[in-house]
TIVEX-30103 format. One record per residue (C-alpha): y, x, z; residue in one letter. Coordinates in pm, 1 decimal. Layout:
# residues N
+----------+----------+----------+--------+
|    north |     east |       up | residu |
+----------+----------+----------+--------+
|        Y |        X |        Z |      A |
...
+----------+----------+----------+--------+
# end
This chain:
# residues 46
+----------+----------+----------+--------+
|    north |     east |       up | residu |
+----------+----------+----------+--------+
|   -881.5 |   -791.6 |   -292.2 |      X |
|   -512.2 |   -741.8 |   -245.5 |      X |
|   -397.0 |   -854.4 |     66.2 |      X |
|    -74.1 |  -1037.0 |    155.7 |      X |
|    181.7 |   -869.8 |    310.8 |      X |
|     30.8 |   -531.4 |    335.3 |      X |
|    217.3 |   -254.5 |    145.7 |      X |
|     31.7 |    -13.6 |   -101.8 |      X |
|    135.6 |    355.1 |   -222.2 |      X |
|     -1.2 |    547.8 |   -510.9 |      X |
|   -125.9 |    885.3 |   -405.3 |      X |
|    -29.3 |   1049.1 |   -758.8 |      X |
|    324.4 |    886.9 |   -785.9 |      X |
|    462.4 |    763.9 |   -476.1 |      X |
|    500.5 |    436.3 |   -592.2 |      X |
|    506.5 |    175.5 |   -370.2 |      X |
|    475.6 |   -206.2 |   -360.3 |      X |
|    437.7 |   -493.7 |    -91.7 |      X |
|    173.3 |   -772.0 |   -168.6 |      X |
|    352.5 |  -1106.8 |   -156.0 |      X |
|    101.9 |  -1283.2 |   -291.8 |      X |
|   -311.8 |  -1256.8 |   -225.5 |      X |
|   -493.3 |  -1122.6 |   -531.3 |      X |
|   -850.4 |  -1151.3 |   -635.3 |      X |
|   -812.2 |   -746.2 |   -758.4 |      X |
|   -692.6 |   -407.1 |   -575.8 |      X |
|   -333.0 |   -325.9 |   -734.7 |      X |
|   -407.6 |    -13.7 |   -971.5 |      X |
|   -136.5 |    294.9 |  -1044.4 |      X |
|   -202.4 |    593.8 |  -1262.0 |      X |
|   -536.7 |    446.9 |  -1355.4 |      X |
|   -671.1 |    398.0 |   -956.1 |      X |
|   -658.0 |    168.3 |   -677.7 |      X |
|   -373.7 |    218.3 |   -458.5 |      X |
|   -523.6 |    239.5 |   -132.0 |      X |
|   -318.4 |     43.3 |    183.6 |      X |
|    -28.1 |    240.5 |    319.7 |      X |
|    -77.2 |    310.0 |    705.9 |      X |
|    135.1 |    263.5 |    993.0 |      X |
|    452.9 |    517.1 |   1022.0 |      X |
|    455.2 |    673.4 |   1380.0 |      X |
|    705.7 |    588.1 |   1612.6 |      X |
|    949.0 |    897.7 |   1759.2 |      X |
|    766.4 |    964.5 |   2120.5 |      X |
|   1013.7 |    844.9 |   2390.4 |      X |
|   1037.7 |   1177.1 |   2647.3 |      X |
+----------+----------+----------+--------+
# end
């Protein structure tokens, strides 16, 4: 199930896209399910 507001990036391509609306279905790319994109980390603070 896509899920609103969570972004998604192909693993072959790079592609990216941000759910803005909930789907019953996993957005594909390059024939597969583009699996959610994960936090970037923040620059430690020394």
């Amino acid at each position: 199930m896509g899920e609103l507001g969570k972004r998604y990036e192909c693993e072959d391509c790079g592609t990216e896209i941000l759910c803005t609306k909930a789907a019953e279905t996993i957005p594909e790319c390059c024939g597969k399910e583009m699996p959610i994109k994960g936090a970037r980390e923040l620059p430690s603070s020394d």
